[in-house]
C-alpha positions in Angstrom: -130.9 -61.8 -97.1 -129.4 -64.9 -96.9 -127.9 -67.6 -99.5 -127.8 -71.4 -99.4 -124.7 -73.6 -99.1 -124.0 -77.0 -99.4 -120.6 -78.3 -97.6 -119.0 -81.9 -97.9 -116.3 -83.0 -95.9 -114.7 -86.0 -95.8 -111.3 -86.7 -93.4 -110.3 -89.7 -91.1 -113.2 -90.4 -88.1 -112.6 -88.8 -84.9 -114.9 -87.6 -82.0 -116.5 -84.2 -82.4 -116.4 -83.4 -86.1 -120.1 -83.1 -86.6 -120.0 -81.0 -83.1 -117.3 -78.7 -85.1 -119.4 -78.3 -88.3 -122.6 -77.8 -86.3 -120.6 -75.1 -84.0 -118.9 -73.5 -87.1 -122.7 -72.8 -88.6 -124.1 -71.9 -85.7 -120.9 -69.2 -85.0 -121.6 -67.6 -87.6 -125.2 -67.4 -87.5 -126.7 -70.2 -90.1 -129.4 -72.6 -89.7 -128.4 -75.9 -90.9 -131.3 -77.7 -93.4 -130.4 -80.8 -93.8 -127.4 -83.0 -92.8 -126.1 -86.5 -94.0 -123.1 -88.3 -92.5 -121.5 -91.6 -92.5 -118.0 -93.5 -91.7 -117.0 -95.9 -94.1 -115.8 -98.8 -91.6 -113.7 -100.5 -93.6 -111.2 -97.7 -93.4 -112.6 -94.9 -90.6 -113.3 -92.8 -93.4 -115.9 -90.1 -91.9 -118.4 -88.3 -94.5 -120.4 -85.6 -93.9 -123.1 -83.4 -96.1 -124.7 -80.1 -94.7 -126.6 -77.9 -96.7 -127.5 -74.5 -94.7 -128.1 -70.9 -95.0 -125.8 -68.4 -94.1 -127.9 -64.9 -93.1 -125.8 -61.8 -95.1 -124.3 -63.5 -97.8 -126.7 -62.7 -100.9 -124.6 -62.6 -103.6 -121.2 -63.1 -101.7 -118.8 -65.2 -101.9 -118.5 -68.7 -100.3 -118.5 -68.4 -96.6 -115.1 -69.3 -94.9 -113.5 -72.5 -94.3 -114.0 -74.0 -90.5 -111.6 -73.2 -87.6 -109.6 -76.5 -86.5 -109.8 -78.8 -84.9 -110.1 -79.8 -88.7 -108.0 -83.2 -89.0 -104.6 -82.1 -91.7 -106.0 -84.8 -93.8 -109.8 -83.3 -94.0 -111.2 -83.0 -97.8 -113.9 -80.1 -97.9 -115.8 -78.0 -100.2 -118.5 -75.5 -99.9 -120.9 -74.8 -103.3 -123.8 -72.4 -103.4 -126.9 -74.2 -103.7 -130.0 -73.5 -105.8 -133.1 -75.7 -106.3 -131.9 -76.2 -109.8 -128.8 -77.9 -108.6 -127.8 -81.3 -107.3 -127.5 -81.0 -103.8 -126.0 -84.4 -103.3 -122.8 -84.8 -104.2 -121.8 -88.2 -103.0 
């Protein structure tokens, strides 16, 4: 069984942070659903939405947080998702 996630991230832009969130999932056996990103170019602001499922997690808690190369300044969250909830959050 598996149970869907929604993570947001948000940190200064940098080459391969969607390759690190795609990785992470992947690693750890999800399939990724849907995925949003931007960078805010007035200050390199980089913005990223992924909800996914995560096989084995029914009723678990959240999965963990990525490995580095996660920027020190990096903002993230992960939230169960339901179809009853807002999976947007930005």
């Amino acid at each position: 069984m598996s149970s869907s996630f929604v993570l947001t991230l948000s940190c200064p832009d940098r080459p391969g942070l969607v390759f690190a969130v795609t990785r992470w999932v992947a690693e750890a056996g999800g399939n990724i659903l849907d995925s949003q990103q931007f960078t805010d170019t007035s200050d390199s602001e980089f913005f990223l939405r992924v909800h996914f499922d995560m096989p084995g997690t029914q009723g678990a808690d959240e999965p963990s947080p990525p490995s580095p190369p996660w920027p020190t300044s990096t903002t993230w969250s992960t939230a169960s998702w339901s179809p009853s909830a807002p999976c947007a959050r930005w």
